[in-house]
N, C-alpha and C positions, 0 to 999 in steps of 0.2 A: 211704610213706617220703619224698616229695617235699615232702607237707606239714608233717611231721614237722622236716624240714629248713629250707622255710618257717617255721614256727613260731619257731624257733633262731634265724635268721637276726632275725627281727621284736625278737625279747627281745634280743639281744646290740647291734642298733641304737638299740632305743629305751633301753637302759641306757647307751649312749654317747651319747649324745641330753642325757640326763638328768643323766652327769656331766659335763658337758661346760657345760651350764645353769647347773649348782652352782658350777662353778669359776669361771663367766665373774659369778655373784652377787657372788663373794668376791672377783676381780680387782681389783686395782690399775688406777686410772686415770691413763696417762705421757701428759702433756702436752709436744713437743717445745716448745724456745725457739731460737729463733736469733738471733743477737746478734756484732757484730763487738766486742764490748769482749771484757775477759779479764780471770781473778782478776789483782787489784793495782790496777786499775781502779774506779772507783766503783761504774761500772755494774755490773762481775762482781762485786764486793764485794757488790754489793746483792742483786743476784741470790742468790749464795751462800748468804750469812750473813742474810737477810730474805725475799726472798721464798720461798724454797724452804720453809726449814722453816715459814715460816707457814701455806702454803700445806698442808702437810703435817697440822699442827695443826691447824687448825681444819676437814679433811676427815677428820679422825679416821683419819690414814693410807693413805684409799681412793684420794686424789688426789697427784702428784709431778709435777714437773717434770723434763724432763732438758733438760739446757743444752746447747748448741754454742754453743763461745764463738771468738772469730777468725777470721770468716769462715768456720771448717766447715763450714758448712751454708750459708749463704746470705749477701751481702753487704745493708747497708740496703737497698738498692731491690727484689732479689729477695726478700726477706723477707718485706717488702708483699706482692710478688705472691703467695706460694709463703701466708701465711694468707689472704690474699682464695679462694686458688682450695681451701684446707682443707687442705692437705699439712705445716703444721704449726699451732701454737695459738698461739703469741706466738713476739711480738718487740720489739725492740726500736732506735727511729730516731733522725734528728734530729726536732725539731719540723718543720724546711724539709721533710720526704718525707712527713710526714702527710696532707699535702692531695693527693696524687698518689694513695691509696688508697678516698676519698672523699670526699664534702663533710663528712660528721657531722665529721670529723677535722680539717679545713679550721680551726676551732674553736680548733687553737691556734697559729694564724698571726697572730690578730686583735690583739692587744699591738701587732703590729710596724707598721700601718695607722694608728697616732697618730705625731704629730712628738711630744708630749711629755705626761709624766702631767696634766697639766692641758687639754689639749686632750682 
């Protein structure tokens, strides 16, 4: 009887197991953004109306974005910090907090390091 029960017990896991596999094949992948701009805004215009559905498109629907826009979630700086440490996927800064996140980024501070396009 015990094993009987054992047995049951094995088949009803491993079939939760199994669907649980399947669904997580088919899942949608939500990528959080944090962002202080807001629709009406460029940036949230942008966000919105380009990157989202692109993003959507050419993932063939498996990939989405969800926005926090106005501080929600994070202001500029914790931003940085909060995708450096993985707790969300993007964001969005000034160019000036890019280099605070690391040197690769550092990258688009360089423009400002000339007195003038000819130099």
């Amino acid at each position: 009887k015990l094993v009987k029960k054992l047995s049951l017990f094995k088949a009803v896991a491993l079939s939760l197991v199994t669907a649980w596999f399947a669904q997580s094949a088919n899942a949608q992948t939500v990528l959080k953004l944090g962002t202080v701009g807001f629709k009406g805004m460029p940036i949230g215009d942008a966000i919105d109306q380009a990157l989202i559905p692109t993003l959507e498109e050419v993932s063939d629907g498996q990939m989405t974005i969800e926005p926090h826009y106005r501080k929600s979630l994070c202001s500029e700086q914790t931003c940085g910090e909060q995708a450096n440490q993985g707790l969300i996927a993007l964001w969005t800064s000034s160019t000036a907090n890019f280099g605070n996140f690391g040197t690769a980024l550092a990258v688009f501070d360089l423009p400002y390091i000339f007195k003038s396009i000819e130099d």
